[in-house]
N, C-alpha and C positions, 0 to 999 in steps of 0.2 A: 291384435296384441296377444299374448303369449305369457299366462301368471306363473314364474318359476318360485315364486313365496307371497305370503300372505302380505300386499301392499307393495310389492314388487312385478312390474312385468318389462318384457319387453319388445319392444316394436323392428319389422323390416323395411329398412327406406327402398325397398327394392333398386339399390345403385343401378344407373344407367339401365333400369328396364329391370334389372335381373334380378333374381330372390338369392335370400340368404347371404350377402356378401357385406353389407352394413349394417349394422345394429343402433338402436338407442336404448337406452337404460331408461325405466321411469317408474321411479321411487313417488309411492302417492299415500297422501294422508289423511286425516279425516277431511280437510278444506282443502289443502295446497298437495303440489306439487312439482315433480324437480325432473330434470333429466341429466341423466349422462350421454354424453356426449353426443349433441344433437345432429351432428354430421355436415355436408355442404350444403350450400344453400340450392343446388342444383336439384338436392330432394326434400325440399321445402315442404312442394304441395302432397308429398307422399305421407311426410312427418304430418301434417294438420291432417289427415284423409286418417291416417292411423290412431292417429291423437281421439278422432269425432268418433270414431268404431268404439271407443274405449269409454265415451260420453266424458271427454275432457277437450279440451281448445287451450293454448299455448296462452291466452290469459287468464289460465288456470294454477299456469306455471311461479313461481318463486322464486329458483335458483336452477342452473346451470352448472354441471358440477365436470370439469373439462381431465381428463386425462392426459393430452395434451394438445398441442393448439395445431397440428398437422390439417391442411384442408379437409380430410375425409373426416374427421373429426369434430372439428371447432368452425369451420367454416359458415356456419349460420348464422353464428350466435349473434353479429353487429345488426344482422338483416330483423331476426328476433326483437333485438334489444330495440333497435328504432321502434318498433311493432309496439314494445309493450317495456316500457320505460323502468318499470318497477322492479325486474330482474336482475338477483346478483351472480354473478359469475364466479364462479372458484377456477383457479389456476395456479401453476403455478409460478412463484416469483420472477423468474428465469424467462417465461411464456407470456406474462402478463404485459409488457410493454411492446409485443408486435401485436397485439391484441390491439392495445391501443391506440399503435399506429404501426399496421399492416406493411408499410413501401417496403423494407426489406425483406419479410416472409414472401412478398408478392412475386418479387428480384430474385428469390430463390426459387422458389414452384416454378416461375415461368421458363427458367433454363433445366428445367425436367420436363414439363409438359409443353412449352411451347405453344402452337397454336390452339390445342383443346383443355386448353386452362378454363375458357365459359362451357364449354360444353359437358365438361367433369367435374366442374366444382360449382360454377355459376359465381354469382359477387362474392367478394368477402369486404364485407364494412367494417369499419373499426367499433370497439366497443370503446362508450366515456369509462373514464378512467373513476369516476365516481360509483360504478355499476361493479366493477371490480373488488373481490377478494383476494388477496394473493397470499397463496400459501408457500411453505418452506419444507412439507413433511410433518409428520407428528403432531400434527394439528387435529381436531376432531370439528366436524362440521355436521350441523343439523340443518336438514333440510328436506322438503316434501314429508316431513312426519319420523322422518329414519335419524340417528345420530351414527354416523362412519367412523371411524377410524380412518389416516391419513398415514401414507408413507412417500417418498423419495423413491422414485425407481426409473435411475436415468439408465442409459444403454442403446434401447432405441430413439429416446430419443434426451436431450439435456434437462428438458423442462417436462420432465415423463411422471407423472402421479398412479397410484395406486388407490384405490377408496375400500374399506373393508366394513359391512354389514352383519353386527358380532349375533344379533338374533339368526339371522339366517345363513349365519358362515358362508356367505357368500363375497367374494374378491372382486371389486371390480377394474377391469386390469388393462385397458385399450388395448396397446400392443405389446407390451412387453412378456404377456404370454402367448406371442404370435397368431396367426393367421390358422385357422381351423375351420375347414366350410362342409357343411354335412349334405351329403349323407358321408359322403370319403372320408372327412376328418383326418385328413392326413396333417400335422403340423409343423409348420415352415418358420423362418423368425424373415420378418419385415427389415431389410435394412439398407433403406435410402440413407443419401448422403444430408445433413453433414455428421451425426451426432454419432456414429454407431463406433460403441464402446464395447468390446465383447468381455472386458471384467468386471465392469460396472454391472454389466446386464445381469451376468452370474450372480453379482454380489444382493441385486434387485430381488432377483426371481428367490434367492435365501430371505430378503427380506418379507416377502408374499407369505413364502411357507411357516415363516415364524406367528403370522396370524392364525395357522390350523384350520384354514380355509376346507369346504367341504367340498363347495366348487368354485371354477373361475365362470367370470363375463367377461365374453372376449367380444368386443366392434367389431371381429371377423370372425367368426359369428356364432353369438349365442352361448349357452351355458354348456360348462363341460365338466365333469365330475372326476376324480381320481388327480387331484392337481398336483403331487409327486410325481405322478408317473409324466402327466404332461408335461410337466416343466423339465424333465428329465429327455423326454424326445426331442426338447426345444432345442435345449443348450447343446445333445448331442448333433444334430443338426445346424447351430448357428458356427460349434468351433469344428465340425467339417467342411462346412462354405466358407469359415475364414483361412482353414489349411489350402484349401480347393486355391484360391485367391491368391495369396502368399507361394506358394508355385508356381501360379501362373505369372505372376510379377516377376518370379524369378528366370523364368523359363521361356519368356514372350517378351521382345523387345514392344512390339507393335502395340498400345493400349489398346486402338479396336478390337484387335483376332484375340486380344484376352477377354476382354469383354462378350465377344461372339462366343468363346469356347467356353465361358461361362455358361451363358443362360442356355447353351445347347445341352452343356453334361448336368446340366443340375434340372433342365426340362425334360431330360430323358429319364432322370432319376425321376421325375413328379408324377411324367406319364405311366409312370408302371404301377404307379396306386391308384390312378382317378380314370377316369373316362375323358373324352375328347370334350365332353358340354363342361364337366366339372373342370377340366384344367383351363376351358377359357375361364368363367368366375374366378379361379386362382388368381389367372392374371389380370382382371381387375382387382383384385383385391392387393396385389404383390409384382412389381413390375423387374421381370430380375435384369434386365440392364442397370437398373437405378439399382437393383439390389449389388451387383458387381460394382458398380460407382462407392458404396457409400462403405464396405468392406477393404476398399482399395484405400479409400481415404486415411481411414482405420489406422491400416499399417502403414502408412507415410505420415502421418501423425505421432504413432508409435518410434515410427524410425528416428524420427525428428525431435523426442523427446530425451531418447537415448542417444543423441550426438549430443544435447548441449553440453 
């Protein structure tokens, strides 16, 4: 584990084999303990391996504090909660009920992933509905010893939280301050289908900066300092893959060859920062076919609002 503050560190599920591409947050107190966002349950035994390095064990844990409930993120937490009953889960309200009962988040992943849904994520169980906090924003939550501060930061996705840690100006932010894998650090915005809102997201990432955050915690991965200038790389890259997009729709009868010319001109864009090892980790971390899916959606959503 990895102390970035006093009572704060954070852990590598090393996703699918690999370092640095999934993160958990673990806020610890003088008894208890809390995570953010514990990941899929596919790196379970990585989470308990890293947990015992640290001389904690997940019935150590208190509360679960979710950013939001995307497989690579939340996908544990049912498997957790059977484990150790006494766990409450933070989410948000919007989040809280596939939580509860999973069949249509299931219904959605598996028409993205397909057959390698166990082999990327592993189960996802539901959480009881008694174990559940559901939050709206603006809420402040104590938990593992820390008190957060809570904001609303949809975009990537509807049910997207933000958690902010006022002693150590520290953000903690899932995806909505995109995808960042070191050593490259190059930063990309995540954007499967169905939620992706590119003014929301704006309006989000304003909301982030209003805390005067010193750094962010990103799930993709790790701590990163100077969180104006990131969020500034973010946005200029999410509303040039949504002009990219919006071209292509215009310009491409065929959805596949838009879809192929997508993740080809935006991988040739990626290749020129990373190296051939770091852009695979990219793309477990960011799949850009589903990234062209959830941008497409976007603006036929958009279109679809300005016809009524």
């Amino acid at each position: 584990m990895t102390i970035i503050a006093p009572g704060i560190r954070f852990l590598d599920l090393r996703f699918q084999g690999s370092p640095q591409v999934v993160a958990t947050g673990v806020l610890e107190g003088a008894s208890r303990v809390a995570l953010i966002d514990p990941g899929p349950a596919s790196t379970l035994p990585v989470l308990r391996e890293q947990l015992a390095l640290g001389g904690l064990g997940l019935g150590d844990v208190e509360a679960i504090l979710l950013t939001h409930i995307h497989l690579d993120h939340a996908g544990a937490c049912g498997t957790i909660l059977r484990e150790h009953p006494g766990i409450t889960v933070h989410v948000h309200e919007r989040g809280a009920p596939h939580l509860i009962n999973p069949e249509k988040l299931l219904k959605s992943a598996t028409r993205l992933y397909g057959g390698a849904m166990d082999r990327l994520w592993g189960a996802f169980e539901p959480v009881p509905e008694a174990n559940i906090r559901a939050l709206a924003g603006g809420e402040v939550v104590t938990a593992g010893g820390h008190t957060l501060q809570t904001a609303y930061t949809p975009g990537h996705a509807s049910h997207h939280l933000a958690y902010f840690d006022e002693p150590s100006r520290i953000a903690f932010v899932g995806d909505v301050a995109g995808v960042s894998l070191p050593p490259a650090h190059v930063i990309v915005p995540p954007t499967p289908p169905p939620d992706i809102d590119v003014e929301a997201w704006e309006a989000s990432a304003e909301k982030i900066l209003a805390w005067h955050p010193e750094a962010l915690f990103l799930t993709h991965f790790g701590l990163k300092a100077n969180p104006a200038i990131h969020l500034q790389e973010l946005m200029e890259r999410l509303r040039g893959w949504a002009r990219l997009v919006k071209d292509l729709m215009a310009d491409e009868p065929n959805e596949d060859a838009r879809r192929t010319r997508f993740a080809r001109q935006v991988g040739l864009e990626l290749r020129r920062s990373v190296s051939d090892a770091e852009g695979l980790r990219y793309g477990l971390a960011i799949g850009l076919e589903q990234s062209y899916n959830g941008l497409e959606r976007y603006w036929t959503k958009k279109a679809e609002r300005a016809g009524r």
